[in-house]
N, C-alpha and C positions, 0 to 999 in steps of 0.2 A: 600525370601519367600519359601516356604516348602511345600511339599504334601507329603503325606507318604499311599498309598494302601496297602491293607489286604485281606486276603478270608481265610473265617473260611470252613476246612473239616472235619469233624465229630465231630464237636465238638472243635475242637481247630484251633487257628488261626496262619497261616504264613503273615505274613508283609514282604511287599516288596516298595519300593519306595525311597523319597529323600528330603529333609526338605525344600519349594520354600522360596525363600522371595523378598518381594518389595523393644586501644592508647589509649592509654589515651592521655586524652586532658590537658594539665597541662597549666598555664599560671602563669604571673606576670604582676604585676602592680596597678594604683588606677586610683580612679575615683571620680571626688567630683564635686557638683554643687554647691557650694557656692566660691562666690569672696570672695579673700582676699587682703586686703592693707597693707601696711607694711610703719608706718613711718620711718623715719631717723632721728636723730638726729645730722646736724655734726658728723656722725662717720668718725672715721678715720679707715685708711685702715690694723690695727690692731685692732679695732673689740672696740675700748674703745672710750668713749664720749669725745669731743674735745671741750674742754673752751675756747670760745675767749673773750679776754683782751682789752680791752683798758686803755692806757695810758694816765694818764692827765696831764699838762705840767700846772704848777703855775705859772703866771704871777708874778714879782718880782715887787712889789710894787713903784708906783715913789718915786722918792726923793724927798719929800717934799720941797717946795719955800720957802725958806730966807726968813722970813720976813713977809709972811702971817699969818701963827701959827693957830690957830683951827678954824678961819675962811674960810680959804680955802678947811678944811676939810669938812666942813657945807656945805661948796654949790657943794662938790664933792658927798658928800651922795645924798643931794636932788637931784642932777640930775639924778642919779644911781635910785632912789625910781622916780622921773617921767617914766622911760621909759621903766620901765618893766610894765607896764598897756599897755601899749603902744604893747607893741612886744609879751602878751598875747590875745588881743583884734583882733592883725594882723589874716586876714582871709587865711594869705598863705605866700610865700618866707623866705626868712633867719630870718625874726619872729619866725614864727611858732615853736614849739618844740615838740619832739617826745613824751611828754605825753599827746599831744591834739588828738595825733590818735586813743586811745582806746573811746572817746567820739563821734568822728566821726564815727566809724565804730558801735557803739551802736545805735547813730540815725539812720542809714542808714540803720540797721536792725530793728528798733523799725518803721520806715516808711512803710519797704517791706508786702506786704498784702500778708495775710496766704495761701500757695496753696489750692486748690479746689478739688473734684473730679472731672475724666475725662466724665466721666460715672454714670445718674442716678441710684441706688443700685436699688430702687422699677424699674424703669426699665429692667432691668436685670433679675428680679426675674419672671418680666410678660413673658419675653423671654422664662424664662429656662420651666418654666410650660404651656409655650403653646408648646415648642420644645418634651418634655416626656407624655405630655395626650396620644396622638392618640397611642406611642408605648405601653405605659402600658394599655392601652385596647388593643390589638395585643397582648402583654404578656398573658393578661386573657383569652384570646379565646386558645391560646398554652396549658393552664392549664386543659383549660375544653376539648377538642377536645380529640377522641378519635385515639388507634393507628390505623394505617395505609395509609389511603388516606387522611384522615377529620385531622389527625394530620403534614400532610404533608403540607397540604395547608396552616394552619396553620403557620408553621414553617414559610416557604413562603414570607407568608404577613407581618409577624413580622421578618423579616430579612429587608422587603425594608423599614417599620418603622424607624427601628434603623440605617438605611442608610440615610434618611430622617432625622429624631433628630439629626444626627452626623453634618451633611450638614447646617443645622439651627443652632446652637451652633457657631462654626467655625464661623458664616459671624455673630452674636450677637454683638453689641459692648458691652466690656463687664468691667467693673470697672478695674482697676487696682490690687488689690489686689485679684482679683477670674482668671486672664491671666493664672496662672498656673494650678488650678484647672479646669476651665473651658475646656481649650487641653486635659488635660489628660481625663476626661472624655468623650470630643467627638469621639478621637484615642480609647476608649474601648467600645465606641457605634460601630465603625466600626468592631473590633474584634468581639463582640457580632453579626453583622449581618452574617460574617463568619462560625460562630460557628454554628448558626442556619440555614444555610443552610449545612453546614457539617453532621449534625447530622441528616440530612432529610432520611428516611429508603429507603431502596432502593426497597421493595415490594418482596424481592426474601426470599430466604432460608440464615443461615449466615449471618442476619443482626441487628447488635446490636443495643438495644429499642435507638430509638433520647433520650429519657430522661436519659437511661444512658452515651450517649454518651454527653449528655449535663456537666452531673455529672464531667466530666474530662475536661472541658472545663478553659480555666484560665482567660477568659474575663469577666463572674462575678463577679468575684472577684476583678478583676481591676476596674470595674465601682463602687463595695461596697468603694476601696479604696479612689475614685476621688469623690462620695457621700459626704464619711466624710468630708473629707476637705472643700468643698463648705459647708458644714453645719457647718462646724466649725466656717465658716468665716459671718453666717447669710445667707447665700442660702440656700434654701432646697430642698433638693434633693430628691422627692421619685418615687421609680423604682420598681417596682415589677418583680422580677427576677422569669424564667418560672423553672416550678418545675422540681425537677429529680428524679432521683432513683440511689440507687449503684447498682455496676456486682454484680448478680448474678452467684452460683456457683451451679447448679443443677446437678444432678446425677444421674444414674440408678443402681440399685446392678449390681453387675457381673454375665453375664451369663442369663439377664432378657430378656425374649423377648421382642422387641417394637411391631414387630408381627408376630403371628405362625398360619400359614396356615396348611393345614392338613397332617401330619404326620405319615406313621405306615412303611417304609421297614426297611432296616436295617443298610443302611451306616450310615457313622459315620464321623462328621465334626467338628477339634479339632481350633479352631484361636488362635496364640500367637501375642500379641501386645506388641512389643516393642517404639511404637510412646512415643511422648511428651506429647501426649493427648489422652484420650480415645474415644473410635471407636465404630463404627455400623455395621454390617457386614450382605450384605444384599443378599441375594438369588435368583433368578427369573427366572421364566421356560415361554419363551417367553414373551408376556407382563405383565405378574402375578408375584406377591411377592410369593414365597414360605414362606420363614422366616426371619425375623433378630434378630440378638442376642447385645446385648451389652457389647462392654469389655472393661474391665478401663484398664488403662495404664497400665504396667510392670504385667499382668494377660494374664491367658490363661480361654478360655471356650471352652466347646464341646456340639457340637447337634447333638443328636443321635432320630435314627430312619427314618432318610432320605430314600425319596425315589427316587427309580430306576428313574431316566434322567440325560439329560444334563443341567448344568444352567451355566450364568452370574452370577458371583460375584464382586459385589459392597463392598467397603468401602470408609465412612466419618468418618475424627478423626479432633478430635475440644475441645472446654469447653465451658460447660454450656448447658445440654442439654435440648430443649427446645420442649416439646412433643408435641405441637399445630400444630408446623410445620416441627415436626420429620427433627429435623435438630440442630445444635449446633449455638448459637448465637454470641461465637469470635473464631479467629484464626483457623477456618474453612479449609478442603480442602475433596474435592469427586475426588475417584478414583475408577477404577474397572480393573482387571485383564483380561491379553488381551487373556488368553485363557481361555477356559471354564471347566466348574469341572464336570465330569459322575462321575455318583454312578449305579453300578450296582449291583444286584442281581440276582443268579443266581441258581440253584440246578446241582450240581456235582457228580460225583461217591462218594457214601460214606457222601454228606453232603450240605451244601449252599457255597458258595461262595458271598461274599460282599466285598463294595469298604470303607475303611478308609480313610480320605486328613486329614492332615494339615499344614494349610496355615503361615507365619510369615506375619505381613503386613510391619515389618520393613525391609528394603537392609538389605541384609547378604550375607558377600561372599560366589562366589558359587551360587546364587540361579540361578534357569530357569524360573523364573515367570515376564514376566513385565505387566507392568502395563502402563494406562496410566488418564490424567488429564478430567473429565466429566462435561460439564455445569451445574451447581446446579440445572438448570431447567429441565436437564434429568437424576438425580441422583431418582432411584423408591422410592418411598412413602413406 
């Protein structure tokens, strides 16, 4: 940071002074929630299908008896045709034959009574809509509430709602086909009640609206996700999600005063900001504002006509300027330099004499100015 003094004598000025100033994460692998089965087939342990054979061994025919001739063969048939009635009819042992099993196992499925569900569906559904009424009225008072205290409370109530809904789901019994729906949705109940207290404003200066802070929230969205589903499968899920707003990017020209108290000597106050963000640069002669100016980033501004004292210099640099409460609503910080800036004026032989400063507010080596960190609650208005 930088000050640079001057005194004009007759007319022209000498300057004297000195410039002050103030992994990546890489990975592998997968991830899958579905089982998989894998039949076999007899393979063998080169990857190819293995046929198994059997072999049938032909009985070699008797030798016919001397002497009986085609009557023998008569009563060897009929016997052969009695007793295969016989050993199909058998209810089991060395009877039975392996193509009575595909008829068994047909009965014994044709017998089995069809599964059920575990869980009444219309139950479930009384569940899930008496679990979401009382939050979604809590949503609607989120909606309508105004900012600061009335939307705080707000927030509040519809956070223990949605802690409540979540707690109710969970212990539901709940069908079998909505098990997975129904979790995911109570885990983004829980998120949601999170959020909604995160976003609760803190009542100071540098605090960004709950509704946009809601805006960035990713629990809505999980709960629109774990809706569909449950709706897909005939639940229905309705939620009234509390409203938001996007960031805001507001701004002041450069060099604009936020406020200019009265003015007429002659010093001269030049600010270069090099921050991230653009800055307020505020002024004060005891408990009074003299002046602030506004400088965007990578800009300089000058205030001329300053008068003769001592002041405190103040700077806040942030985005998003928010003129209500003269202050930036993200990434916020108040500082003020620990020594104080004279401007003097003066009448010399031959002429006036005045004081020039200018300030950097970014470190730069070399500077003699520090600074230090100011409660937003005592940074001046």
């Amino acid at each position: 940071m930088r000050y640079t003094s001057a005194r004009a004598t007759n007319g022209r000025t000498a300057g004297t002074g000195s410039d002050t100033g103030t992994g990546s994460d890489t990975g592998t692998g997968s991830d899958t929630n579905a089982d998989a089965s894998t039949d076999t087939d007899a393979a063998r342990p080169d990857g190819r299908r293995r046929r198994t054979a059997t072999t049938a061994h032909a009985l070699r025919p008797a030798r016919r008896p001397r002497g009986k001739g085609r009557f023998a063969a008569l009563g060897t048939a009929a016997a052969l045709a009695l007793s295969l009635p016989l050993a199909a009819c058998s209810p089991g042992g060395e009877g039975s034959g392996a193509a009575d099993e595909p008829s068994s196992s047909a009965a014994a499925s044709a017998s089995s009574p069809s599964p059920t569900p575990s869980v009444d569906p219309a139950a479930y559904r009384r569940a899930l809509s008496s679990a979401l009424e009382p939050l979604n009225g809590a949503l609607r008072a989120v909606d309508r509430a105004h900012d600061g205290g009335p939307l705080d409370t707000a927030l509040d109530t519809a956070a223990a709602k949605a802690d409540t809904a979540a707690g109710s789901l969970q212990a539901a019994a709940t069908p079998d086909d909505a098990l997975s729906g129904n979790g995911q949705l109570a885990l983004a109940l829980r998120a949601l009640a999170q959020d909604l207290r995160s976003a609760r404003g803190s009542g100071g200066r540098c605090a960004t609206s709950p509704r946009v802070a809601l805006g960035t929230a990713r629990s809505p969205q999980s709960i629109k996700e774990a809706g569909r589903a449950l709706t897909a499968l005939g639940y229905d899920v309705t939620l009234r999600l509390p409203r938001t707003e996007r960031a805001k990017h507001r701004r002041l020209a450069n060099g604009a005063f936020v406020h200019d108290g009265s003015r007429g000597g002659l010093g001269r106050l030049t600010v270069k900001n090099g921050t991230a963000g653009d800055a307020v640069v505020t002024l004060t002669r005891g408990s009074r504002t003299a002046f602030s100016v506004y400088v965007r980033k990578g800009s300089q501004a000058t205030v001329r006509s300053v008068n003769s004292g001592s002041y405190r210099v103040y700077f806040t640099t942030g985005e998003d300027w928010n003129d209500a409460k003269s202050s930036f609503t993200r990434a916020c910080s108040f500082e003020k330099f620990d020594d104080s800036a004279t401007f003097r004026t003066v009448r010399v032989a031959g002429g006036t004499q005045y004081t020039v400063l200018t300030f950097t507010l970014n470190k730069v080596i070399g500077g003699n100015a520090s600074t230090s960190t100011v409660p937003p609650g005592e940074f001046p208005s």
